[in-house]
N, C-alpha and C positions, 0 to 999 in steps of 0.2 A: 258810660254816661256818669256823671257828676253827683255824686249824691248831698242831697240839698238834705234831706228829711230820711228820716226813719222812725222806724217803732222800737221802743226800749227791749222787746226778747230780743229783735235783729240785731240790733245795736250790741247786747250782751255777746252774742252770737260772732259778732267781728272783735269786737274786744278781748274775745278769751283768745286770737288768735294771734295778738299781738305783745309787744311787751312794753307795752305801755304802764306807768305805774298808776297807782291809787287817782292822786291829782291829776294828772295828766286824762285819764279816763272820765275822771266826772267832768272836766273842761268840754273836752269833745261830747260827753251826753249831753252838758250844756245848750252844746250849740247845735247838734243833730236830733237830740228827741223833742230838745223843750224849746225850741225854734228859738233862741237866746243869741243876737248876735256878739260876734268873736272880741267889741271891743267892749260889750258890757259883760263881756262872760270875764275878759281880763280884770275888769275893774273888780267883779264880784271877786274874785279870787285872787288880787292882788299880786299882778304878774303881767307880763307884756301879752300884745297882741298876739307878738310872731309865737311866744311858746304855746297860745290859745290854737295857732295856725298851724302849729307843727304836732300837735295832738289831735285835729281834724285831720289834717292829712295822712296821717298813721292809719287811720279809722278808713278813708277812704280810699287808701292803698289796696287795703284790704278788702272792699269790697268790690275793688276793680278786678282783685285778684282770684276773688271766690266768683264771681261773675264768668270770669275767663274760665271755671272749671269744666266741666264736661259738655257742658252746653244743649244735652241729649239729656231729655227723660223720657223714661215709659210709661205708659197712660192706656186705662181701660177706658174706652167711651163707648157708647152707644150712638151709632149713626145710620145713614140710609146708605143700603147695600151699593147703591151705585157710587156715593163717594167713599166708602172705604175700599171699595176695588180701585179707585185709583190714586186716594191721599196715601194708604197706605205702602205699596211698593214705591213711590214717591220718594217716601219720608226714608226708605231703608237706602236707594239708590242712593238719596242725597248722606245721608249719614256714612255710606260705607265710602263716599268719594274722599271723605278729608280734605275738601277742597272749598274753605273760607267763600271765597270767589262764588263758586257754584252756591252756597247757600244764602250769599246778600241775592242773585240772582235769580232762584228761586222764591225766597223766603220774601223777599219785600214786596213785586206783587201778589203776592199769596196773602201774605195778612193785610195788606189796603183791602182786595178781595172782601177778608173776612170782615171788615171793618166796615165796608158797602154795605153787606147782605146786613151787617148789626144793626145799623141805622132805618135800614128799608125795614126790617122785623120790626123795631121801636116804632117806626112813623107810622108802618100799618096796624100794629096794634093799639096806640095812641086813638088813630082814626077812626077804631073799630070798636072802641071804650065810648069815643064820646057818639055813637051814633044810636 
């Protein structure tokens, strides 16, 4: 995914992985943390667009490429015994397959799923505020 926006620690955070210099970095902070578009960020900084462009894309390389890292975290939650009996071995199956494929196939309707049950918990508790 493209990144539009970020927060200045993030932003530090892809910066230090790059070798971008001084100017070239504040251009891209320009246009990534301070929502600054690329051709008033060249004017501020008295320089072309494309160098304004090629210092966001540095920035966003990088975070395509930290993105792409492990993809797996582990996580302590607290939930109801009957979904960790079965999110759980799930999530190891799918992890131990290495199989991208198998994880848009599970993984997409799984979070619509979650994204359902979100909406229905907000509307009914909405409902149950105003009554």
């Amino acid at each position: 995914m493209k990144l539009l926006r970020t927060s200045a620690v993030e932003f530090d955070k892809l910066a230090r992985n790059t070798d971008l210099g001084a100017e070239a970095r504040a251009m891209a902070r320009r246009v990534l943390v301070d929502g600054l578009g690329q051709s008033a960020a060249a004017k501020e900084f008295g320089t072309s667009k494309q160098r304004v462009d090629n210092a966001v894309r540095v920035i966003r390389r990088e975070h395509e490429r930290a993105a792409e890292g492990p993809g797996w975290v582990e996580v302590t939650i607290t939930m109801p015994d009957a979904l960790s009996r079965r999110l759980g071995p799930l999530m190891k199956e799918l992890q131990a397959s290495h199989d991208p494929m198998a994880e848009d196939l599970v993984l997409g309707p799984l979070l619509r799923a979650l994204d359902r049950a979100s909406r229905s918990l907000a509307a009914d508790q909405a409902e149950s505020s105003s009554d």
